[in-house]
C-alpha positions as a Markdown table, in Angstrom:
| # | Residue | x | y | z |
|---|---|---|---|---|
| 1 | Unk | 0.0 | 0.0 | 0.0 |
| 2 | Unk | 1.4 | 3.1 | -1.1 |
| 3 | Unk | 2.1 | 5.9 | 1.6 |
| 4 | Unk | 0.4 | 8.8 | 2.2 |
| 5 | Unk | 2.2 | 11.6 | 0.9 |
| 6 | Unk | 1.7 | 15.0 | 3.0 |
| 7 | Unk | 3.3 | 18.2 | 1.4 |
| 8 | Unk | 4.3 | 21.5 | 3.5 |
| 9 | Unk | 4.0 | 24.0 | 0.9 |
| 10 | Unk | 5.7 | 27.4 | 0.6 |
| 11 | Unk | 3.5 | 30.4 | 1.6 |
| 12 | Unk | 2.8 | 32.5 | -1.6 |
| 13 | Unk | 0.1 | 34.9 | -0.2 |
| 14 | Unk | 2.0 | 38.1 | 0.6 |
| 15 | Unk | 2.9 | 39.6 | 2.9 |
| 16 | Unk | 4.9 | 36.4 | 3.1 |
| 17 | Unk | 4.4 | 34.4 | 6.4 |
| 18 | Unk | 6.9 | 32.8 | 8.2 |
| 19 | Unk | 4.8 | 30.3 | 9.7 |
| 20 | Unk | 4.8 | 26.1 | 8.7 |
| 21 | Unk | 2.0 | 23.9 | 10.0 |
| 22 | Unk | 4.8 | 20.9 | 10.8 |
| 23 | Unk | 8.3 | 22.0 | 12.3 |
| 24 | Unk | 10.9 | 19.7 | 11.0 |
| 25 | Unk | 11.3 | 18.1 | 14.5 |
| 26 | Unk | 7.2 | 17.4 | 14.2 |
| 27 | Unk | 7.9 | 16.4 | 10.6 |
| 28 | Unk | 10.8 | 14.1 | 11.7 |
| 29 | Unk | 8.3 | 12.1 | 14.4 |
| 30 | Unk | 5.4 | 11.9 | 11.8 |
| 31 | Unk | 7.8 | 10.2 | 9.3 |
| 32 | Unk | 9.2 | 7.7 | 12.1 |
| 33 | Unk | 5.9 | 7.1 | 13.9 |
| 34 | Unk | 3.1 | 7.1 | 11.2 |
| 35 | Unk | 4.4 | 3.9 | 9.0 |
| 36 | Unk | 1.6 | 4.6 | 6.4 |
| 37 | Unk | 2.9 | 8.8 | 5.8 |
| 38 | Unk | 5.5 | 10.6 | 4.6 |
| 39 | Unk | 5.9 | 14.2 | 4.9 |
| 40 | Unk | 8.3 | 16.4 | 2.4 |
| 41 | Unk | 8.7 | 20.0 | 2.2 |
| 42 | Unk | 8.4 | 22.3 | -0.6 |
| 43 | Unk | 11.6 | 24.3 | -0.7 |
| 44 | Unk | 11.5 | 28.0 | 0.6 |
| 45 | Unk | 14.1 | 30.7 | 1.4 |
| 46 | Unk | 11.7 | 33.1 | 3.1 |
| 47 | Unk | 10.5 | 30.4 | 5.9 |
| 48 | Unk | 11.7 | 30.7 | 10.0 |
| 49 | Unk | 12.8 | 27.2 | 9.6 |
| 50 | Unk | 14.8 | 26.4 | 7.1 |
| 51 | Unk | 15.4 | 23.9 | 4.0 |
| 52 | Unk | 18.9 | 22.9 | 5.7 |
| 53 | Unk | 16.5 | 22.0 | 9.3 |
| 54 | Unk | 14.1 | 19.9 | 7.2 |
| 55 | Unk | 17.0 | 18.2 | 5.4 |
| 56 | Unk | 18.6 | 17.8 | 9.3 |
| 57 | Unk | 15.4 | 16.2 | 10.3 |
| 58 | Unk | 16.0 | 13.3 | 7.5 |
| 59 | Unk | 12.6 | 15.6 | 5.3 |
| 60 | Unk | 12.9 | 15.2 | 1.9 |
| 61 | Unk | 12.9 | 18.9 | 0.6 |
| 62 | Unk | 11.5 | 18.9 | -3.4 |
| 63 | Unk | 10.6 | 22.0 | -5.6 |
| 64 | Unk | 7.4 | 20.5 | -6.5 |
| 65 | Unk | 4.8 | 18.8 | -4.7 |
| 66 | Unk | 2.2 | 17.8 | -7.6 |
| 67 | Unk | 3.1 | 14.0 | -6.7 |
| 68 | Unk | 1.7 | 15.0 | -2.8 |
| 69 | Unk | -1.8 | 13.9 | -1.7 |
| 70 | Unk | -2.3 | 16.2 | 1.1 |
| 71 | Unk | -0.9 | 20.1 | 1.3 |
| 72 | Unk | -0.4 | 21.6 | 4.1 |
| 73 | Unk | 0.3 | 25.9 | 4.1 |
| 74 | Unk | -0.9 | 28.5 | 6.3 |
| 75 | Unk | -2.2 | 31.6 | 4.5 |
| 76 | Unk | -4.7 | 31.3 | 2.1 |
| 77 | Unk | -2.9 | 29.6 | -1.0 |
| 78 | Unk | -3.2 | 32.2 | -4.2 |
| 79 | Unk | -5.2 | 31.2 | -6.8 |
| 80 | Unk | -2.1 | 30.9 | -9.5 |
| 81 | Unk | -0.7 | 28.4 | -7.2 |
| 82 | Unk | -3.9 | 26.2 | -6.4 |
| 83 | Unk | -3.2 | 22.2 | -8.2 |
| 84 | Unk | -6.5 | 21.0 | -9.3 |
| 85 | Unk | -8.0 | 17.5 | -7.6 |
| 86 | Unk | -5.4 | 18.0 | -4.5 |
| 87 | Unk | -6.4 | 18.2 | -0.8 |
| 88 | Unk | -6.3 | 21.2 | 0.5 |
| 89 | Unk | -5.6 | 22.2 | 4.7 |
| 90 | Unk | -5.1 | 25.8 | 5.1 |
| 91 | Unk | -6.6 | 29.1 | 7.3 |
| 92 | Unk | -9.0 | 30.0 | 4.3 |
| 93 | Unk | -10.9 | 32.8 | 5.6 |
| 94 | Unk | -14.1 | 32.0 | 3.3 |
| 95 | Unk | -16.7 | 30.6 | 6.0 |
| 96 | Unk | -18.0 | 34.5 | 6.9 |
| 97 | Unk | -18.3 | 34.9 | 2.9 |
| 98 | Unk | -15.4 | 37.3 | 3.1 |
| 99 | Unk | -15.3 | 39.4 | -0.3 |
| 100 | Unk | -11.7 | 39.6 | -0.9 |
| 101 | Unk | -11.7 | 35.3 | -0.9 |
| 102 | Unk | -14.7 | 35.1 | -3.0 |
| 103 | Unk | -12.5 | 34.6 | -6.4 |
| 104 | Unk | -10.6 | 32.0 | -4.3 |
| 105 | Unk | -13.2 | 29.8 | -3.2 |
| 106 | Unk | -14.2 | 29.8 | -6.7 |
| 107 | Unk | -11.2 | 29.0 | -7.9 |
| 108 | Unk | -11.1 | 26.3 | -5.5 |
| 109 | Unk | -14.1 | 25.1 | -6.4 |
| 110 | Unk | -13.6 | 24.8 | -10.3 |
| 111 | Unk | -10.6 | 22.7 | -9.9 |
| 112 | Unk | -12.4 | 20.3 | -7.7 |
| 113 | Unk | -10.2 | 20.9 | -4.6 |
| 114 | Unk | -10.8 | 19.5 | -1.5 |
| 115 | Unk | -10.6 | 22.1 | 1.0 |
| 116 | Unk | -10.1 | 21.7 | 4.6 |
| 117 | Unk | -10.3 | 24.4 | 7.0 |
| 118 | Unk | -8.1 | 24.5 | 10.2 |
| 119 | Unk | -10.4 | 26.6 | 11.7 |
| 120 | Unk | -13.3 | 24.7 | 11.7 |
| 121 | Unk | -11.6 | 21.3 | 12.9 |
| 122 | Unk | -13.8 | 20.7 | 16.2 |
| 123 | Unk | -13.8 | 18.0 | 18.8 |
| 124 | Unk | -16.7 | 15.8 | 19.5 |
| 125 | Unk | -17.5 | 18.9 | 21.9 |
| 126 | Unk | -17.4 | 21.7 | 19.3 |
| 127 | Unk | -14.7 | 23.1 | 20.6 |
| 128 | Unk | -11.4 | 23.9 | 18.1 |
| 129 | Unk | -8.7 | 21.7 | 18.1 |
| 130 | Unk | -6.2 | 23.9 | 16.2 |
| 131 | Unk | -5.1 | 27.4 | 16.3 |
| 132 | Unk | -2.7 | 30.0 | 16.8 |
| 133 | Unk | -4.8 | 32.0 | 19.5 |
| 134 | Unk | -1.8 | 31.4 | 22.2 |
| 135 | Unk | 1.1 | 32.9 | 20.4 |
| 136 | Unk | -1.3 | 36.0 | 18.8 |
| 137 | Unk | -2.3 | 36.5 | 22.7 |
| 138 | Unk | 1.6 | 36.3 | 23.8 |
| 139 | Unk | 3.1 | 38.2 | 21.4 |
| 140 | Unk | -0.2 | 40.7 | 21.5 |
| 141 | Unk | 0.4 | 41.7 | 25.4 |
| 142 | Unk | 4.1 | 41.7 | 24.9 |
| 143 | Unk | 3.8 | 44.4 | 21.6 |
| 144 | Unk | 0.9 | 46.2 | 24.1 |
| 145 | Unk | 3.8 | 46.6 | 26.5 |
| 146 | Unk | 6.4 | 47.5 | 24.5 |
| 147 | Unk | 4.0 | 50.1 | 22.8 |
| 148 | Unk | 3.5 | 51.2 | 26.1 |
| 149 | Unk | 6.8 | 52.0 | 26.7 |
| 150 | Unk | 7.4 | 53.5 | 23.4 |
| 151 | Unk | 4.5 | 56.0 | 24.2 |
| 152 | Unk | 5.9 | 57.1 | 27.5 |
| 153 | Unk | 9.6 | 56.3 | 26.5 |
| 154 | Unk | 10.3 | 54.6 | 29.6 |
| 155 | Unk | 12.1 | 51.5 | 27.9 |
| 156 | Unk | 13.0 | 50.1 | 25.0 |
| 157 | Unk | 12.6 | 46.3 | 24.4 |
| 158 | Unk | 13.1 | 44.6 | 21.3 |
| 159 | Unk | 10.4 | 44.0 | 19.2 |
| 160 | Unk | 8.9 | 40.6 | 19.3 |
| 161 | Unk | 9.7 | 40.0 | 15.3 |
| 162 | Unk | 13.6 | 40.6 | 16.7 |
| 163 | Unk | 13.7 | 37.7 | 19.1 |
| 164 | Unk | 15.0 | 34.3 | 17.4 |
| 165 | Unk | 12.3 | 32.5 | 19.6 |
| 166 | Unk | 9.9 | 32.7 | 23.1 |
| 167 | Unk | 12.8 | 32.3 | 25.5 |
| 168 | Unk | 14.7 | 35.5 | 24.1 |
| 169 | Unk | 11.5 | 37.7 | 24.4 |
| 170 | Unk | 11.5 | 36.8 | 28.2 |
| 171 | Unk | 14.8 | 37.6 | 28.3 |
| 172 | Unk | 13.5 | 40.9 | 27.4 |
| 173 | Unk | 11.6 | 41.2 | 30.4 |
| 174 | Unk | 14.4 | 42.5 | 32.9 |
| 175 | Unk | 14.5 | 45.8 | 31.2 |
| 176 | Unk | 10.2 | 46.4 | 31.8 |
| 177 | Unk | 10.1 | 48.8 | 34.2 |
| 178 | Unk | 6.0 | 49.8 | 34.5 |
| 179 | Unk | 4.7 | 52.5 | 36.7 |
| 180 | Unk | 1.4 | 51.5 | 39.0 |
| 181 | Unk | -1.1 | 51.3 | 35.9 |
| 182 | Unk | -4.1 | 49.3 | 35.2 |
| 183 | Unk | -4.5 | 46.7 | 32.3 |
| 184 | Unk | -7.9 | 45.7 | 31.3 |
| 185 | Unk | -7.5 | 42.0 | 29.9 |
| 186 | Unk | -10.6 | 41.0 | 28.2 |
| 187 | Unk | -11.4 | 37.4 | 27.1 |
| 188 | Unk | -11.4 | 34.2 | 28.2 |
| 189 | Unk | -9.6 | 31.8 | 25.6 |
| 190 | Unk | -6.6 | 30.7 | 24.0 |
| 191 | Unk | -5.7 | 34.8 | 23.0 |
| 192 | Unk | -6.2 | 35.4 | 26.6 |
| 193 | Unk | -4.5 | 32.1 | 28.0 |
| 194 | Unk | -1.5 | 33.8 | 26.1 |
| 195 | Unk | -1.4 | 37.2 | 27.1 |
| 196 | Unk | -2.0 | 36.5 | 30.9 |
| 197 | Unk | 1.5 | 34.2 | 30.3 |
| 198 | Unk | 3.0 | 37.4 | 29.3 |
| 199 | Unk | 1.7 | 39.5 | 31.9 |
| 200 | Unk | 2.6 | 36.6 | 35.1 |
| 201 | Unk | 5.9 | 36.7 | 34.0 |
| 202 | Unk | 6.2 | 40.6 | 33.9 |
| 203 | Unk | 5.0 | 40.0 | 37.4 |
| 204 | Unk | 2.6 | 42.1 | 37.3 |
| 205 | Unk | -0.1 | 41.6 | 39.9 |
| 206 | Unk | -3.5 | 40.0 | 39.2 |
| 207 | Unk | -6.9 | 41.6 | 40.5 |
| 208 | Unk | -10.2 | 40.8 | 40.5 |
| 209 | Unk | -13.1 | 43.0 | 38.7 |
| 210 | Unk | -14.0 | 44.6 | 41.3 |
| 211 | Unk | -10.6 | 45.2 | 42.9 |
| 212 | Unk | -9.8 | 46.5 | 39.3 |
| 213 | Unk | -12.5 | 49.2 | 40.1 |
| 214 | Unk | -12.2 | 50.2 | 43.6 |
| 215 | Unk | -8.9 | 50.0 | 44.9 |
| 216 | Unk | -6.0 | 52.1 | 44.6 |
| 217 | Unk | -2.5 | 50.3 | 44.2 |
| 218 | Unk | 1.4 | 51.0 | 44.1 |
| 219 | Unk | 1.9 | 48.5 | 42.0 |
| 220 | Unk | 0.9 | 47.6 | 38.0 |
| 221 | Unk | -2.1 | 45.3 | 38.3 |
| 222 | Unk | -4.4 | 43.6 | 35.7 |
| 223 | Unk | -7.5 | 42.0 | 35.7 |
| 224 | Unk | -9.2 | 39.6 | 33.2 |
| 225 | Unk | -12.7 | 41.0 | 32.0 |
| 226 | Unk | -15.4 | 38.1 | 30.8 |
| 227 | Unk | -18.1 | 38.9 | 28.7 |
| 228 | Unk | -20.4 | 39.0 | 32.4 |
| 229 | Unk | -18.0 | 41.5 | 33.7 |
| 230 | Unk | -19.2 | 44.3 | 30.8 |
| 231 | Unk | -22.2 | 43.7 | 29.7 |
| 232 | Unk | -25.9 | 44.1 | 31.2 |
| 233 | Unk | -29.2 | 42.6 | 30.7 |
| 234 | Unk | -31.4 | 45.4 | 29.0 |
| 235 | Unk | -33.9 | 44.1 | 31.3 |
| 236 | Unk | -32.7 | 44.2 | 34.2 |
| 237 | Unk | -32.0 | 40.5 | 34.6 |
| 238 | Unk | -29.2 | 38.8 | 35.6 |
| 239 | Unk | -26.7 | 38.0 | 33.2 |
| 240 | Unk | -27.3 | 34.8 | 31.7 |
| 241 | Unk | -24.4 | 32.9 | 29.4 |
| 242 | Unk | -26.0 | 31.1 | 27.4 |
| 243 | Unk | -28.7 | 34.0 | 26.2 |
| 244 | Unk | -25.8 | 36.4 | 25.7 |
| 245 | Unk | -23.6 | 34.1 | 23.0 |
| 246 | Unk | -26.7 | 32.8 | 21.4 |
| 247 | Unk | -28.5 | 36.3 | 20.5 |
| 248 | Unk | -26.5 | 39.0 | 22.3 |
| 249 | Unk | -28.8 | 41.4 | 21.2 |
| 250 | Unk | -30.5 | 41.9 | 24.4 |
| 251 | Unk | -27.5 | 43.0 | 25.9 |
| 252 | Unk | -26.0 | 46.5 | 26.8 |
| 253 | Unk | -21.6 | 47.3 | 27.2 |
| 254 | Unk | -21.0 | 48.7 | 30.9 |
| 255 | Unk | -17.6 | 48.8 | 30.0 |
| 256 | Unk | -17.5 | 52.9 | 30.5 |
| 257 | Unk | -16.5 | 51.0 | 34.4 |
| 258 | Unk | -13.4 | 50.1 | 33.7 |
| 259 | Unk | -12.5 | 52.6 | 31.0 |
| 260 | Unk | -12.5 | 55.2 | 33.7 |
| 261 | Unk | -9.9 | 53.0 | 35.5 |
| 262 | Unk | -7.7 | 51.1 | 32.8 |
| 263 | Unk | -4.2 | 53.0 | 31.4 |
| 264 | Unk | -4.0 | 50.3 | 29.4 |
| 265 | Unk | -6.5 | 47.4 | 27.3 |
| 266 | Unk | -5.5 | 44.8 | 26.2 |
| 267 | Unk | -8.6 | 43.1 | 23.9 |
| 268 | Unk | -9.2 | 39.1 | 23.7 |
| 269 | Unk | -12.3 | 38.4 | 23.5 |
| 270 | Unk | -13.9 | 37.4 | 20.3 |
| 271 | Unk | -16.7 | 40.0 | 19.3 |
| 272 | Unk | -20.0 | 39.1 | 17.7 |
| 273 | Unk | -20.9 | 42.3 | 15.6 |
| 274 | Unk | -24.5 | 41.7 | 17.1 |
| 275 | Unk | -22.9 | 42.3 | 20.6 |
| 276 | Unk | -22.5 | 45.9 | 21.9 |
| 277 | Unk | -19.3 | 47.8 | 21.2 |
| 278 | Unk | -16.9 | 48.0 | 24.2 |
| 279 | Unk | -17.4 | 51.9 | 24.1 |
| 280 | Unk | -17.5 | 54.7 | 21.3 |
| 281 | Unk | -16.0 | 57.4 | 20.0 |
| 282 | Unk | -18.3 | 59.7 | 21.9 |
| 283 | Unk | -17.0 | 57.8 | 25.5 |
| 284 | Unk | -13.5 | 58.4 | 24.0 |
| 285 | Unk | -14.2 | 62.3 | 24.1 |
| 286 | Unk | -15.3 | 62.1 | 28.3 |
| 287 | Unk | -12.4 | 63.7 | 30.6 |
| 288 | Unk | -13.2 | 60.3 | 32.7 |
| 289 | Unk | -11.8 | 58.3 | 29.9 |
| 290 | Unk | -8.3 | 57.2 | 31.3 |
| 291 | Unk | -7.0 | 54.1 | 28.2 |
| 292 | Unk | -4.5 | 55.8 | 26.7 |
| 293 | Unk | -2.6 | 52.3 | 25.0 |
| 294 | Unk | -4.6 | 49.8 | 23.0 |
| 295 | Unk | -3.7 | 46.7 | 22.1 |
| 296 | Unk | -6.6 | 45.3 | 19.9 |
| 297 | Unk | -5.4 | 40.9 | 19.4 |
| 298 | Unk | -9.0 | 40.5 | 18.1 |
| 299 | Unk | -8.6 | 43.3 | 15.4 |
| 300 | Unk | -11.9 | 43.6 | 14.3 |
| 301 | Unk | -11.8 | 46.7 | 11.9 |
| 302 | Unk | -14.7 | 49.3 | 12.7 |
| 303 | Unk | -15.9 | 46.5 | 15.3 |
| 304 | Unk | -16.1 | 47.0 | 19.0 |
| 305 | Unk | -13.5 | 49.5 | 19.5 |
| 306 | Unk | -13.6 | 52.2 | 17.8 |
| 307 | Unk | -10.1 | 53.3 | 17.6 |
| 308 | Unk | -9.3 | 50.2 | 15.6 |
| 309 | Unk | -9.6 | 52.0 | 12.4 |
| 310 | Unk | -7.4 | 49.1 | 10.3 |
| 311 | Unk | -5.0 | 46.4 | 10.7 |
| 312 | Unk | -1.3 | 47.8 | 12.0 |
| 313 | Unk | 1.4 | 45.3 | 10.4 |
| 314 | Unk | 4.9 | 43.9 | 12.2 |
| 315 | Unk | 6.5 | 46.7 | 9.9 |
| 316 | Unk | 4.8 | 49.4 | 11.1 |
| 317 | Unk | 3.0 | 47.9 | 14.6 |
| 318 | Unk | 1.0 | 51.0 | 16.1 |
| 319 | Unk | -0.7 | 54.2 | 14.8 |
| 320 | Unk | -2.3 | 57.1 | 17.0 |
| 321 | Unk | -5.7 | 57.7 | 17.0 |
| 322 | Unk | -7.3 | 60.6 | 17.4 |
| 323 | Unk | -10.8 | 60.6 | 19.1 |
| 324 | Unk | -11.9 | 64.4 | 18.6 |
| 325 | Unk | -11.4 | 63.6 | 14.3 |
| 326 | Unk | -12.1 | 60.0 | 14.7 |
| 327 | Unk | -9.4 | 59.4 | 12.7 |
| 328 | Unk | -6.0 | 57.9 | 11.8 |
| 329 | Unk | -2.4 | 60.0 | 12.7 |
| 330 | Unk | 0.8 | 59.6 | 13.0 |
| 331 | Unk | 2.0 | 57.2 | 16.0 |
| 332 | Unk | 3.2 | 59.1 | 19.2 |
| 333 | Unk | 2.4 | 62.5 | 17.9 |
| 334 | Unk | -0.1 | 64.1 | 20.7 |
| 335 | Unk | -0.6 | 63.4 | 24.2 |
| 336 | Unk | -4.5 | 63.5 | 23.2 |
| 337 | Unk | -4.5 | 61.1 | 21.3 |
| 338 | Unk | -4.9 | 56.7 | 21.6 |
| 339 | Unk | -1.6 | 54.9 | 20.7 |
| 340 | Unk | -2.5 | 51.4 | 18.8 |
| 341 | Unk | -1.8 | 48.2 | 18.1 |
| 342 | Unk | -3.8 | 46.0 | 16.1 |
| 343 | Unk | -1.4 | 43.5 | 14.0 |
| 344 | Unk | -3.7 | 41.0 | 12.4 |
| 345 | Unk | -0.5 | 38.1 | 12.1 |
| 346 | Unk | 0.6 | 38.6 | 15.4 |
| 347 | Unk | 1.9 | 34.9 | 15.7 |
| 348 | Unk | 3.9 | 35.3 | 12.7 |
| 349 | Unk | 6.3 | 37.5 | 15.0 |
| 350 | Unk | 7.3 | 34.3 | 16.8 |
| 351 | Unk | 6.9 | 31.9 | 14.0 |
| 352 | Unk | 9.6 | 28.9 | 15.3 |
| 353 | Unk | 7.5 | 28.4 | 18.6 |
| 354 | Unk | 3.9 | 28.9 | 16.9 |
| 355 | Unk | 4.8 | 26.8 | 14.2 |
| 356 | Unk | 6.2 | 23.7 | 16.8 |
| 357 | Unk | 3.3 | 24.2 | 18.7 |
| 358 | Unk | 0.6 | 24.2 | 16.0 |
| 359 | Unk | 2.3 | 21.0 | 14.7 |
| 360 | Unk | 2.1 | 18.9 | 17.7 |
| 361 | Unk | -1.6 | 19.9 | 18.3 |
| 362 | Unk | -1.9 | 19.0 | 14.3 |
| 363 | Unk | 0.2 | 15.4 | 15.6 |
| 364 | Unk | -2.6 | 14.7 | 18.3 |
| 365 | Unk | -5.7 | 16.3 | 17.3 |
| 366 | Unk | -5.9 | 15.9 | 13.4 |
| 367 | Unk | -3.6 | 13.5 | 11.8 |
| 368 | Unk | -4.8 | 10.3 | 13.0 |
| 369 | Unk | -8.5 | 11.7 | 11.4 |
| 370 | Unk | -7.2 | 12.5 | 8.0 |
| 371 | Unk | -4.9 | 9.6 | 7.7 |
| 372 | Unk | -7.8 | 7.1 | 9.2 |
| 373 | Unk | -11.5 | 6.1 | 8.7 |
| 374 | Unk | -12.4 | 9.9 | 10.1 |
| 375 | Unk | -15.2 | 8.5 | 12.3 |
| 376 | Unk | -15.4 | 11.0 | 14.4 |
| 377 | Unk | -15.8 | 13.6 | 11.4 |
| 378 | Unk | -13.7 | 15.9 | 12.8 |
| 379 | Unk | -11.9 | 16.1 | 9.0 |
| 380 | Unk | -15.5 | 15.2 | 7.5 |
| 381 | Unk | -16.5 | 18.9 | 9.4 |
| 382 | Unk | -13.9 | 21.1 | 8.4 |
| 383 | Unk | -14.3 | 20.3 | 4.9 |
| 384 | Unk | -15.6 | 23.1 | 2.8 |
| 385 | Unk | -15.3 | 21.7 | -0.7 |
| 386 | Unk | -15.6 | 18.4 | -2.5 |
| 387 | Unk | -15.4 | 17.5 | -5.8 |
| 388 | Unk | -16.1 | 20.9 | -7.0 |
| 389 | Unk | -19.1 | 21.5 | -4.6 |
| 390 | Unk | -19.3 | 23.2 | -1.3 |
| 391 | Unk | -20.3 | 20.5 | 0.9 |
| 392 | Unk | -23.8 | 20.0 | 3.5 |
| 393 | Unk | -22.1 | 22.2 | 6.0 |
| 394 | Unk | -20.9 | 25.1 | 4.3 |
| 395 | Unk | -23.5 | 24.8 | 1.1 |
| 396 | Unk | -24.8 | 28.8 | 2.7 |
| 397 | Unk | -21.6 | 30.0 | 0.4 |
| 398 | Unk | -23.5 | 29.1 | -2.4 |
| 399 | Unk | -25.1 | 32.4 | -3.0 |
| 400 | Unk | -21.4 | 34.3 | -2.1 |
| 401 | Unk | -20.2 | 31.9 | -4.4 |
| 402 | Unk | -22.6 | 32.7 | -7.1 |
């Protein structure tokens, strides 16, 4: 029986990301362990690990991968590059019907591709069993800090993109010096998870909610804000869960709480555009309004903060903003004004530890599916297109297709 032949292709979609779905190491134990697979590489001079690593690791490195059953990438895969008839796992960013993927779904879809979705590969629970919501939360706080010093130029860290890997960035933590601020933290998943790793080793302190609000301290503190903490029942009912995720609509934002206490936010939490906005512009303008750093993980563009007026990128990581012209300035050019950060590839900043860690989760949670019967569905689920049809599950693209 011939092997399965899995191929790590080189990211085309640019800017170029530095990210692979299997380190070579990960590689190296699929291709000892897994007697029925074989993984190569597609060879790449732009990657954080290199061809010389895979070759280390005993991986094959080819130029082409047309005799692969499986690719692997990141980013979406541009259109040019797509082989027809091939299976397909990569972050496509087509399942909200977003516009600028439209011609690449079709695409996809008239040369029969299978597509499979990392994002949508669930457990039997529903939860997500792959992601890079850890390293975006990490490397989020730590550019939020770092911007924070920048603002107030009380240190000067290297950026995350500068250190070869995690353990250099927390060597980079001896030089934070912070003054007794507060850092609103909101969110309650793997983003989060992340950022509170940055801000425990900083040593800063952790609070409660209401601590956040009443106390005074000598000392930096943060707390970590649920979607309970800001938000109200219109009626005047308790706040209940499972009401607020399934129609949220019923919901107002206190948030105006803790924005007359934070220096600094630091935003996790994933944002349903029915929810309620965090705050406006008009909350912005109040002389109670103390934020004056943003770091925005979730970068939802116009979405729940108002100051995220676009994506930042690694290049160019924070922009002012200014609340009386609701608009975009220069970074670190008035004291009035909001400074920033709202990278939308934030793991791509660490990409040697993301990648390592997205492989082994990609060892234990989706391999032994797509290499196996799949009985539990979990590839059967994420899979968007078939035989040049949008499957069962995702057959609501039709009309954003058409």
């Amino acid at each position: 029986m011939a092997k399965l032949r899995i191929g790590l292709i080189r990211e085309g979609k640019k800017p170029l990301d530095r990210r692979v779905p299997i380190a070579p190491v990960s590689a190296q134990y699929i291709n000892r362990n897994f007697a029925d697979v074989e993984v190569v590489c597609q060879s790449s001079d732009h990657r954080a690990y290199t061809d010389k690593e895979y070759m280390e690791a005993g991986v094959e490195v080819v130029r082409e991968v047309l005799d692969c059953d499986v690719l692997l990438g990141v980013k979406e895969v541009t259109a040019k590059e797509l082989i027809a008839e091939k299976c397909y796992c990569f972050f496509s960013h087509t399942i909200k019907a977003q516009d600028y993927n439209r011609d690449l779904l079709r695409t996809i879809l008239d040369k029969k591709i299978t597509l499979v979705d990392y994002e949508c590969l669930t457990n039997s629970s529903g939860n997500r069993v792959l992601a890079f919501g850890r390293y975006a939360g990490i490397v989020g706080a730590y550019n939020t800090i770092w911007a924070y010093g920048q603002r107030y130029r009380l240190f000067d860290i290297l950026r995350a993109r500068d250190c070869f890997d995690l353990q250099q960035l927390q060597d980079e933590f001896v030089k934070v010096v912070l003054p007794p601020i507060k850092i609103a933290l909101t969110g309650g998943g793997r983003v989060a998870k992340g950022a509170i790793e940055i801000l425990n080793s900083l040593g800063i302190r952790r609070v409660t909610a209401s601590q956040f609000i009443e106390q005074i301290y000598e000392e930096p503190v943060y707390t970590q804000l649920n979607a309970r903490d800001y938000h109200v029942n219109k009626n005047g009912t308790l706040f209940n869960r499972e009401e607020f995720f399934a129609d949220p609509v019923n919901y107002r934002s206190s948030f105006s709480q803790f924005t007359s206490r934070a220096d600094v936010l630091i935003a996790g939490a994933y944002w349903d555009p029915r929810a309620p906005v965090l705050f406006t512009n008009h909350d912005v303008l109040k002389p109670e309004f103390k934020i004056k750093v943003i770091g925005d993980i979730t970068c939802d563009i116009e979405g729940s903060i108002p100051a995220t007026k676009k994506a930042s990128t690694i290049e160019e990581p924070i922009y002012d903003y200014n609340p009386s012209a609701d608009k975009i300035e220069q970074p670190l050019t008035d004291e009035a004004n909001l400074t920033v950060m709202s990278i939308d590839n934030l793991p791509d900043e660490l990409p040697r530890d993301a990648s390592l860690d997205f492989g082994e989760d990609l060892i234990q949670h989706v391999l032994p599916h797509l290499t196996g019967s799949d009985s539990q569905e979990v590839i059967s689920r994420a899979t968007i297109t078939k035989e040049g049809l949008l499957t069962e599950k995702f057959s609501y693209l039709q009309n954003f297709v058409d």
